[in-house]
C-alpha positions as a Python dict, from the first residue, in 0.01 Angstrom:
ca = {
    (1, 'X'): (0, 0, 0),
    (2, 'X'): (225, 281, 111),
    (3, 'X'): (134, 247, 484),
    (4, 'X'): (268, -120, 469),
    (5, 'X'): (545, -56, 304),
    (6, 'X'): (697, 261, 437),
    (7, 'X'): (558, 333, 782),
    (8, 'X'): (547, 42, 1015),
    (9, 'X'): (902, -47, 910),
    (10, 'X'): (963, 331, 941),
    (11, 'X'): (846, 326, 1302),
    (12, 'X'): (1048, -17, 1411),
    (13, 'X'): (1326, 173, 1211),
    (14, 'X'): (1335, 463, 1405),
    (15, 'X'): (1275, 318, 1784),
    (16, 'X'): (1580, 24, 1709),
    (17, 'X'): (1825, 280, 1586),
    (18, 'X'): (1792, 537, 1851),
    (19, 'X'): (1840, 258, 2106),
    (20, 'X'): (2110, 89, 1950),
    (21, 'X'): (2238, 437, 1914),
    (22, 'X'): (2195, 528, 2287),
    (23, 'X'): (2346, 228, 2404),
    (24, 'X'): (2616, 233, 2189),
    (25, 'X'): (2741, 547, 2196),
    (26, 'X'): (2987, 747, 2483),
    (27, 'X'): (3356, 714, 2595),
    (28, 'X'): (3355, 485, 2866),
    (29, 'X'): (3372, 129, 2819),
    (30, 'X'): (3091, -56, 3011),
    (31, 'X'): (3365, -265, 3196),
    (32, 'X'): (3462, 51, 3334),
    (33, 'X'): (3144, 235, 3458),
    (34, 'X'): (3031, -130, 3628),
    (35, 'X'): (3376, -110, 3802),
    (36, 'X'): (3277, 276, 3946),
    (37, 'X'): (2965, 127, 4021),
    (38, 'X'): (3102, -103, 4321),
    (39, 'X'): (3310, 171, 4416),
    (40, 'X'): (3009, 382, 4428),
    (41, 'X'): (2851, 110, 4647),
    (42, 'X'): (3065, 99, 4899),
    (43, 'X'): (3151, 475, 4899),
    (44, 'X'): (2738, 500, 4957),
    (45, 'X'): (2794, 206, 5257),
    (46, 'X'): (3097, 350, 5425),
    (47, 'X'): (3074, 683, 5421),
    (48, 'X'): (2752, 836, 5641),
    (49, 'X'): (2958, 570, 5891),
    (50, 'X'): (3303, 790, 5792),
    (51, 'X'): (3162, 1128, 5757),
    (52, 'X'): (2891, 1049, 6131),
    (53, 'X'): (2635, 1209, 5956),
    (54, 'X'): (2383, 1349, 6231),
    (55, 'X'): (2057, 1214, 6056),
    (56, 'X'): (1956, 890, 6065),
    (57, 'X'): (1754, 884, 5780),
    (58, 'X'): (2071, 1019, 5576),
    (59, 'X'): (2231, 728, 5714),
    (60, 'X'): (1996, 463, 5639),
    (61, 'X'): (1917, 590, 5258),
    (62, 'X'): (2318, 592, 5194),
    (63, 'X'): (2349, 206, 5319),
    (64, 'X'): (1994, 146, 5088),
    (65, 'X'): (2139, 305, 4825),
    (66, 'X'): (2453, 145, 4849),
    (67, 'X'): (2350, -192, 4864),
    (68, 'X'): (2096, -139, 4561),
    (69, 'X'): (2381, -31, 4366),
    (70, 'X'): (2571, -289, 4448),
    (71, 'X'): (2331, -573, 4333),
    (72, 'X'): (2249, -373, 4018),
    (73, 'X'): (2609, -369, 3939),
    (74, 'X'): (2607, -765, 4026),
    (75, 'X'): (2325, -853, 3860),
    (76, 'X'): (2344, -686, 3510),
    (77, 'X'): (2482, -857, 3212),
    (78, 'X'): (2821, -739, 3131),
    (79, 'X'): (3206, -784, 3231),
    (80, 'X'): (3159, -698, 3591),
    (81, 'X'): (2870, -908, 3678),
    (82, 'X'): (2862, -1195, 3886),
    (83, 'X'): (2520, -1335, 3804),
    (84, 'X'): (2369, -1207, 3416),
    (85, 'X'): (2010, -1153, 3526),
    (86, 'X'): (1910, -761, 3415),
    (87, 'X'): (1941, -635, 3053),
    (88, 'X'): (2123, -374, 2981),
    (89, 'X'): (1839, -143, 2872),
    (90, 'X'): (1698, -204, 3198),
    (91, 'X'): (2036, -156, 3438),
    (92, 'X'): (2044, 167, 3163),
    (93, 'X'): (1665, 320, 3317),
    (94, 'X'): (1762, 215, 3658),
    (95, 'X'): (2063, 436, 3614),
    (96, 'X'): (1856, 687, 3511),
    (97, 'X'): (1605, 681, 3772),
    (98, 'X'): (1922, 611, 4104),
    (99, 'X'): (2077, 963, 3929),
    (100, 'X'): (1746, 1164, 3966),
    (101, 'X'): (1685, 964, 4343),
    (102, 'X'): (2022, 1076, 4453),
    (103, 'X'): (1999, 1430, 4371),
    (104, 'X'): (1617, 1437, 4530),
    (105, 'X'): (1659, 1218, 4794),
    (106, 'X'): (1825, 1487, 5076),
    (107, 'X'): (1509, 1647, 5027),
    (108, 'X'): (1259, 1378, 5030),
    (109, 'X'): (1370, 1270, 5346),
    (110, 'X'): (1451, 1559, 5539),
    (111, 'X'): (1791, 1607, 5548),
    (112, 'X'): (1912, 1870, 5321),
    (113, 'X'): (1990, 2116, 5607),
    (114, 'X'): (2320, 1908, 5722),
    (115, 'X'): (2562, 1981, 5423),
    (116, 'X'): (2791, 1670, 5424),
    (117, 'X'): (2523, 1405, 5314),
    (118, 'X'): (2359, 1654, 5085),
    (119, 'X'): (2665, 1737, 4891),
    (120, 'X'): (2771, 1338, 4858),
    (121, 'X'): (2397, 1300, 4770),
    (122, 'X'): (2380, 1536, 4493),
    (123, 'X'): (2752, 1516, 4358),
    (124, 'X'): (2710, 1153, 4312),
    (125, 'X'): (2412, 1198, 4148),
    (126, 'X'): (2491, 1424, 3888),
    (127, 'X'): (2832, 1185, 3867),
    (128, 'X'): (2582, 891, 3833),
    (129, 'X'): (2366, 1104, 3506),
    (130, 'X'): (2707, 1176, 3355),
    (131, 'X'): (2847, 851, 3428),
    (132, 'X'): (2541, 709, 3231),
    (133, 'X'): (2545, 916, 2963),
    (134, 'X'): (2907, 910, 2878),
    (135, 'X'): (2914, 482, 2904),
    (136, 'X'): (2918, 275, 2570),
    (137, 'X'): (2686, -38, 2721),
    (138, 'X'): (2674, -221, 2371),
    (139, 'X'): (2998, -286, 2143),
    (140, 'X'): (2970, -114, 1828),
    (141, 'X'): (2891, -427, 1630),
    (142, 'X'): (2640, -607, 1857),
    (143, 'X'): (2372, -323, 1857),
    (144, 'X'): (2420, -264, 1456),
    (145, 'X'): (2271, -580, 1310),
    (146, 'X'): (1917, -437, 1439),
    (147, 'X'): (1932, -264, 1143),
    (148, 'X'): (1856, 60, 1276),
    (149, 'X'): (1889, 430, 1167),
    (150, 'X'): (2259, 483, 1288),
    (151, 'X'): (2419, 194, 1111),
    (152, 'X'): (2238, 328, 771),
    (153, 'X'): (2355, 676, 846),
    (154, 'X'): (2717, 514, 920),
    (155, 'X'): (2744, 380, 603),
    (156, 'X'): (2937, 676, 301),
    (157, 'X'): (2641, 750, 47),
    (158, 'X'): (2318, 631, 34),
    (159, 'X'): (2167, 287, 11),
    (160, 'X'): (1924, 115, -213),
    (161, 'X'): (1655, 113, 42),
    (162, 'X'): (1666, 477, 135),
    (163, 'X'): (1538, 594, -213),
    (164, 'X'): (1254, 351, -268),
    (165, 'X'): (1138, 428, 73),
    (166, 'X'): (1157, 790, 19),
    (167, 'X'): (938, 737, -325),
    (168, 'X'): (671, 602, -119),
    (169, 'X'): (629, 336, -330),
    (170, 'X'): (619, -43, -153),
    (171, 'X'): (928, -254, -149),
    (172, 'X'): (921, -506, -431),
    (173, 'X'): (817, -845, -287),
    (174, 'X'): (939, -1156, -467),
}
């Protein structure tokens, strides 16, 4: 009785709202953070060619890099894309994971020692985890009809729901 009332709608509670929540939340409209994405693509594409970094590998990662970011940026729904093919939540973990490769990758391949590449490397990675962090992906309203935790917690005083749940007792079916 109480564990189909209360905790698997607890549980889908819990895992919508902190999404919605994630995605929703930050100062920087997504319009703008794809827009610093192509510039962060071609920054990544022009500049080992700019700066003559002595390692190839530095070289060749930047250009990879580059032109990953650039169809990520392309490819994700939103104002800046040209073709709507990766969800959000998924451009969101691949932002994730390209902010972590960045700051890693002058080490993984060997060229740390030559400071030019590792400082672009690692400053636009920890630009790329802030970046992420600080960008609103979802409009306030199209993440809160989930009905998760943040748009009850929005709301001044509590609701109906929040006090039967919090009795244990099962919602009344009719």
């Amino acid at each position: 009785m109480g564990l189909t009332g209360t905790t698997p709608v607890g549980v889908a509670v819990r895992t919508a709202g902190y999404t919605s929540a994630m995605l929703r939340d930050g100062p920087v409209p997504r319009a703008v953070h794809g827009a610093i994405e192509y510039v962060a693509a071609i920054a990544f594409i022009v500049v080992p060619l700019l700066l003559d970094y002595n390692s190839e590998a530095a070289v060749a990662t930047s250009i990879i890099v580059g032109i990953v970011i650039l169809i990520a940026a392309a490819s994700t729904e939103g104002p800046t894309s040209l073709v709507n093919q990766i969800p959000i939540a998924a451009h969101v973990v691949l932002d994730y994971l390209l902010a972590i490769f960045l700051i890693a990758a002058p080490f993984l391949f060997g060229f740390a020692q030559e400071s030019a590449p590792l400082i672009f490397f690692i400053a636009l990675g920890v630009a790329h985890l802030l970046l992420t962090i600080a960008t609103r992906f979802l409009p306030e309203g199209e993440a809160g009809g989930q009905g998760g935790r943040r748009g009850r917690r929005a709301r001044s005083g509590p609701t109906e729901e929040e006090p039967v749940a919090a009795s244990g007792e099962p919602p009344a079916s009719g």
